[in-house]
C-alpha positions as CSV (number, residue, x, y, z in Angstrom):
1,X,0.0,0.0,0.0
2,X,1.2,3.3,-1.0
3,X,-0.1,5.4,0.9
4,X,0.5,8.2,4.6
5,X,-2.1,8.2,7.1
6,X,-1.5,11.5,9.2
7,X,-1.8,13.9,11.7
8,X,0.1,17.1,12.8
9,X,0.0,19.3,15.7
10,X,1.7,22.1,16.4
11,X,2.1,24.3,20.3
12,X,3.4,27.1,21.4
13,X,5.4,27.4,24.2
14,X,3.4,29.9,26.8
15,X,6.0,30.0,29.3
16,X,9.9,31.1,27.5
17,X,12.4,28.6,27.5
18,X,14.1,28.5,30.8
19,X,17.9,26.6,30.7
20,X,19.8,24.7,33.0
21,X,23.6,24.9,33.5
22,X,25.8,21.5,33.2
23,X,28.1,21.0,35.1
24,X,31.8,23.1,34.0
25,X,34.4,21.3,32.4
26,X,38.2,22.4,34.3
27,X,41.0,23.7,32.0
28,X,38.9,24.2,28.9
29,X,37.7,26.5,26.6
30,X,35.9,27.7,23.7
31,X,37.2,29.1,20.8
32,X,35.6,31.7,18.8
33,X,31.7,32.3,18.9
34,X,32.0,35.2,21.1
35,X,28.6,37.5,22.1
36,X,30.8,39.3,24.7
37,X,32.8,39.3,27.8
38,X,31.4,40.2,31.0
39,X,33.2,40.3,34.2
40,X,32.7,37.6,37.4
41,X,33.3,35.1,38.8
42,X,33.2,31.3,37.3
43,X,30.1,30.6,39.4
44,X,28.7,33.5,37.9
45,X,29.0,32.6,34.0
46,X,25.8,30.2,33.7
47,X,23.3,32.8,34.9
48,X,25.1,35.5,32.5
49,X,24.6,33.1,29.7
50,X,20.8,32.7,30.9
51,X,20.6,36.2,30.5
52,X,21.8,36.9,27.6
53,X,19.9,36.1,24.1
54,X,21.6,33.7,21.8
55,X,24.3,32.4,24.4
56,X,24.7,28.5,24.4
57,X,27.8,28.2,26.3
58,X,30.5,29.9,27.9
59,X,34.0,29.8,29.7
60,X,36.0,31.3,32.3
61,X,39.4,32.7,32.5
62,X,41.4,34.8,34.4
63,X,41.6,37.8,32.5
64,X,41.0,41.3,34.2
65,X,40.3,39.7,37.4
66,X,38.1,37.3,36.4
67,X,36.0,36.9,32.7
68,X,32.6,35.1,31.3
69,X,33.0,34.5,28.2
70,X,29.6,33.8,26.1
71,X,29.1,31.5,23.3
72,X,26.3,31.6,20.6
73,X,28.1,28.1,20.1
74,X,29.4,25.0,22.2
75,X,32.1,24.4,19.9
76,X,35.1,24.0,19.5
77,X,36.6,22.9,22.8
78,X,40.7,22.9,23.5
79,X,42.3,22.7,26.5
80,X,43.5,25.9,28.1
81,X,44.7,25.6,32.2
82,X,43.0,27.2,34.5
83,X,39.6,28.0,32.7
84,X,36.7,25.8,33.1
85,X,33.7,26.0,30.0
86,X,30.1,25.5,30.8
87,X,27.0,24.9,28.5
88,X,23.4,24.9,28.7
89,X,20.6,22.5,28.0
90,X,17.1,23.2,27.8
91,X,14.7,22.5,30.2
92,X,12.6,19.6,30.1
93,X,10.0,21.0,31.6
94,X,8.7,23.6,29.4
95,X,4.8,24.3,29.2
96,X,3.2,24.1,26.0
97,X,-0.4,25.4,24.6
98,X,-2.4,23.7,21.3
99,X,-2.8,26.1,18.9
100,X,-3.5,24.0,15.9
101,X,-4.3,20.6,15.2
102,X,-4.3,19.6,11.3
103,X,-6.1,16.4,10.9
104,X,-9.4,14.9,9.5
105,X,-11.6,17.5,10.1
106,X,-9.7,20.9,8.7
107,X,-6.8,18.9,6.7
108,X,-8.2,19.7,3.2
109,X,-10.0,23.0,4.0
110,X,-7.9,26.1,3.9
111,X,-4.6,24.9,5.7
112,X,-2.4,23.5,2.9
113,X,-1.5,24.5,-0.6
114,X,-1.3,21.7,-2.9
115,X,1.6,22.5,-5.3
116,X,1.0,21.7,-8.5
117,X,4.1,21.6,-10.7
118,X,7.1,18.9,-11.0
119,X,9.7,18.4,-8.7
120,X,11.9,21.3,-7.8
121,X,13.9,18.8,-6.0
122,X,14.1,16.7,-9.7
123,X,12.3,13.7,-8.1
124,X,10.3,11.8,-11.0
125,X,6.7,12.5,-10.6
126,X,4.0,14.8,-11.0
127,X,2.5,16.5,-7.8
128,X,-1.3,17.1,-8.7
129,X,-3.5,20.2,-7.9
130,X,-6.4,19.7,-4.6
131,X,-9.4,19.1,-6.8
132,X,-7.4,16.3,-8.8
133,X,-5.7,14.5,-5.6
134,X,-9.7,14.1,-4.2
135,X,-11.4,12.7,-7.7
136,X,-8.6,10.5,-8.0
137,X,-8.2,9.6,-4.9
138,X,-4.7,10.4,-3.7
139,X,-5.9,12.0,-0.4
140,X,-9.1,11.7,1.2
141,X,-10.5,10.9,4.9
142,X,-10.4,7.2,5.8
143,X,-11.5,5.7,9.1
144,X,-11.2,9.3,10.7
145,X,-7.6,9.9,8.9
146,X,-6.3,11.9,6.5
147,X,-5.0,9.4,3.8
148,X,-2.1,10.9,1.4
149,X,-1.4,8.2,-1.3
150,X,0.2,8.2,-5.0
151,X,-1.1,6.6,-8.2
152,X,0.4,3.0,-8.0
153,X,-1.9,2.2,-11.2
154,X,-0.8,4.1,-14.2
155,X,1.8,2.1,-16.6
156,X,4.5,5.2,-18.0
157,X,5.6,5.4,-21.7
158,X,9.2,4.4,-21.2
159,X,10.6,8.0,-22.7
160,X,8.2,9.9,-20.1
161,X,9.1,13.3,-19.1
162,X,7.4,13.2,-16.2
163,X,6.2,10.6,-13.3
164,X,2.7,9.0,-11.7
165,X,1.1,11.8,-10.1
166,X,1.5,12.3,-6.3
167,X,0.5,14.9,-3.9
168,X,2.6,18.1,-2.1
169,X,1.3,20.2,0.1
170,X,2.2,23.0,1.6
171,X,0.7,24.8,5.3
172,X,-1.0,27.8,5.0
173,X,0.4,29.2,7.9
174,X,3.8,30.6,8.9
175,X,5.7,29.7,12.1
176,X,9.2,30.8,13.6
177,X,9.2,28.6,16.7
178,X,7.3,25.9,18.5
179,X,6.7,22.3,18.9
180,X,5.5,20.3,15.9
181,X,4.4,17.0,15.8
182,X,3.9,14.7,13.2
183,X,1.7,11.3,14.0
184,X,1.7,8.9,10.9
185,X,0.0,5.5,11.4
186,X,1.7,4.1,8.1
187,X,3.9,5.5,5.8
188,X,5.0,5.1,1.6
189,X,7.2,1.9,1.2
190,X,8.5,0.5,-1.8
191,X,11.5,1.4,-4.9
192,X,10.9,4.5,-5.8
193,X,9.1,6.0,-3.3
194,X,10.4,9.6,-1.2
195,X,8.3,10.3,1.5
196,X,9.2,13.3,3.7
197,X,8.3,16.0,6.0
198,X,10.1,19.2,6.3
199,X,10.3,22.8,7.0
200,X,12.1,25.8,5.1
201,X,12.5,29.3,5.1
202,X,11.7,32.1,2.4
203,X,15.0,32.4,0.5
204,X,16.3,29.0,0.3
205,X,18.9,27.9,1.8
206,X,19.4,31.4,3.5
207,X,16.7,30.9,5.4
208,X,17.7,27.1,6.0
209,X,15.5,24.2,5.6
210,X,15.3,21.1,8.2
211,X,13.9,17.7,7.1
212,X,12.4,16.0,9.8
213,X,11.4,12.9,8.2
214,X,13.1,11.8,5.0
215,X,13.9,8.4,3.2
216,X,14.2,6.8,-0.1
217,X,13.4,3.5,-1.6
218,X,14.0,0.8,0.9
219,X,16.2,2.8,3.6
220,X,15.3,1.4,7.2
221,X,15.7,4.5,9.4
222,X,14.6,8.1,9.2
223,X,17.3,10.4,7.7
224,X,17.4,14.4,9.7
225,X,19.1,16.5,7.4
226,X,19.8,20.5,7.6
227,X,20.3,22.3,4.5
228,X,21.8,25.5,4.8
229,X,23.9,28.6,3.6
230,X,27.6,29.1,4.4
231,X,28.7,29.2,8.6
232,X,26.9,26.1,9.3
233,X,29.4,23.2,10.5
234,X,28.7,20.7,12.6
235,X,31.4,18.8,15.2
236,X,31.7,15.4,15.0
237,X,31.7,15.3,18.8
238,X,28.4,17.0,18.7
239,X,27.1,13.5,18.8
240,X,27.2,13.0,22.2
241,X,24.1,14.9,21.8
242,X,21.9,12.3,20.3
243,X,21.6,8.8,19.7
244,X,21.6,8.4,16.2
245,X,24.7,8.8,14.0
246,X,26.6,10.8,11.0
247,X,25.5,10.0,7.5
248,X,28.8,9.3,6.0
249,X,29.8,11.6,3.2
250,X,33.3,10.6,1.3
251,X,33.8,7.7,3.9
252,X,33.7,10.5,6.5
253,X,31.2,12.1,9.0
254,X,29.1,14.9,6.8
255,X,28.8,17.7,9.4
256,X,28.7,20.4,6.8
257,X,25.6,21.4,6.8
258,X,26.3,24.4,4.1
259,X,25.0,23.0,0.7
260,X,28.2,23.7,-1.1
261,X,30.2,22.6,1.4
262,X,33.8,21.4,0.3
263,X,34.9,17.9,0.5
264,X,31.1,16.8,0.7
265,X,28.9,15.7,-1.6
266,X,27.4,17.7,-4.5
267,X,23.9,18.3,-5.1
268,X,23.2,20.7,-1.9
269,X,23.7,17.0,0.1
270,X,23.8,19.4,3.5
271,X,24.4,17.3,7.1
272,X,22.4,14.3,8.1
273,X,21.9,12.3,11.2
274,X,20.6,8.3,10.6
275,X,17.9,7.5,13.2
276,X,17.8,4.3,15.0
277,X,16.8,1.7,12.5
278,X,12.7,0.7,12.4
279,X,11.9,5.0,12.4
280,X,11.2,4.3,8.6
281,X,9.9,1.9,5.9
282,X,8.3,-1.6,6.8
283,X,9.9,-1.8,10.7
284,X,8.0,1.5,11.1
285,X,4.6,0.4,9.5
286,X,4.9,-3.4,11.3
287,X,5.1,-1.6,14.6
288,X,2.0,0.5,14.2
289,X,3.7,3.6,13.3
290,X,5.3,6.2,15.7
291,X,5.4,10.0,16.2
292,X,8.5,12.5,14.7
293,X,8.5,15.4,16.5
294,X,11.0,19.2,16.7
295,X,11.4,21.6,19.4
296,X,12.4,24.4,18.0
297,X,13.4,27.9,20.0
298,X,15.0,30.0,17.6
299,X,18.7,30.8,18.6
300,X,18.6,28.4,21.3
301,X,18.3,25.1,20.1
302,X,16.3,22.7,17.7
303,X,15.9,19.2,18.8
304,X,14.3,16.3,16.7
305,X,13.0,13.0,18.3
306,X,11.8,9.6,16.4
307,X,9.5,7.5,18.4
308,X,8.2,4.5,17.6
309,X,5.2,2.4,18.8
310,X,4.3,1.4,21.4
311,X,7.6,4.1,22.9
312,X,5.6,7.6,22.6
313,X,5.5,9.1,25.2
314,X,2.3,9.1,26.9
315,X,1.7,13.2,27.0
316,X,2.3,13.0,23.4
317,X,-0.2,9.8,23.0
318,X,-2.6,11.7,24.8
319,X,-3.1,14.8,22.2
320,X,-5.9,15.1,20.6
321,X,-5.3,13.3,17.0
């Protein structure tokens, strides 16, 4: 079956991100990535970072009597006696509001644009306009669902220009921060197939673009890729930070995540993290599906989590769907 069954919510975060310090690291530092310096004492650092907007990290020296220096970055660490470098993490307990809910019963009234064209990403098919997509079929609401499929039915001239017709669509609405979450009971599988779910800004990739869910053919985990102009890099140690791992690009970690990136592969290839395996394909579908959700507070941090069924958590289960 070649076919999505989805629903997506998206919340607000009504009380600002708070952040908690980890714990300092002795003798080192942070090069480069400087907001400013601000004087104190190294037990003072964390709560300058808190207050200051766009500081991830910072470290402590000597200099002047005694110097915070913040971050807008927690990388790259060297050693340096004497200092001690500090980051911050985000706090788990942030409270969220609703403040939409796409599914059955708005999904295909005035909340997505259906792009009707071929692919700008050079994929071979043909995404269909709204009133096409319903009288053929290709999205429609099933058992309380929005189904999303693609014509598996047509037979193609072999010189074609173009593919079977699919759907693409587009939200109405804008958003610069949030939670979003993305619950799909069963997803596309098969050769051929390139089902994804991503964000992007106005003047790509200026504006960057983040693929939250993203596979081909018969690929067994979700690939999270970031696609973005130049200033971008990744550190391989970043992946202490999550549990999946580097796509490889040249035999080597891609943590380049400008699109013209040197030494990485062409084709605007960006940075990509593998999942654990199961978050796509047949594993995925077998299991009953799962949830793919991102935090994102702009200029703090964006986080992506994969969860599979039964493994959501329950105040994510619990949304209204």
């Amino acid at each position: 079956m070649i076919c999505l069954f989805l629903s997506i919510s998206l919340f607000i975060n009504v009380v600002r991100s708070q952040t908690n310090c980890i714990a300092s690291y002795s003798n080192l530092a942070i090069k480069g990535n400087d907001i400013n310096g601000v004087q104190g004492s190294s037990s003072s650092c964390c709560q300058s970072c808190q207050q200051k907007r766009g500081c991830l990290a910072y470290y402590w020296d000597d200099f002047n009597g005694g110097t915070c220096w913040l971050k807008n970055d927690t990388q790259p660490l060297y050693v340096n006696n004497g200092s001690s470098a500090g980051i911050l993490s985000p706090n788990t307990n942030n409270t969220y509001s609703l403040l939409v809910n796409y599914d059955a019963t708005n999904f295909l009234t005035n909340s997505f644009s259906f792009i009707h064209s071929k692919d700008p990403s050079q994929g071979f098919v043909n995404y269909t306009d709204q009133t096409t997509a319903e009288q053929t079929g290709l999205i429609k609401i099933q058992n309380g669902k929005v189904f999303i499929g693609v014509d598996n039915k047509t037979i193609l001239e072999p010189n074609s220009t173009y593919g079977r017709n699919a759907v693409r669509v587009e939200s109405l609405k804008q958003y610069n921060a949030g939670l979003f979450i993305f619950n799909i009971d069963h997803m596309p599988t098969g050769k051929g197939l390139w089902p994804a779910f991503w964000s992007y800004g106005p003047s790509w990739p200026n504006s960057g673009e983040i693929d939250i869910l993203e596979g081909v053919w018969t690929m067994n985990y979700n690939q999270i890729s970031l696609h973005t102009r130049e200033g971008c890099d990744m550190q391989v140690n970043d992946s202490i930070y999550f549990n999946g791992t580097w796509v490889l690009q040249y035999n080597k970690p891609g943590t380049n995540c400008y699109i013209h990136a040197p030494g990485e592969y062409p084709g605007d290839a960006g940075c990509s993290i593998a999942a654990p395996v199961n978050t796509f394909n047949n594993g995925f579908n077998q299991a009953g599906g799962g949830v793919f959700a991102m935090e994102w507070e702009p200029e703090k941090f964006l986080r992506i989590w994969n969860f599979v069924k039964p493994n959501v958590p329950s105040d994510i289960a619990s949304v209204r769907a």
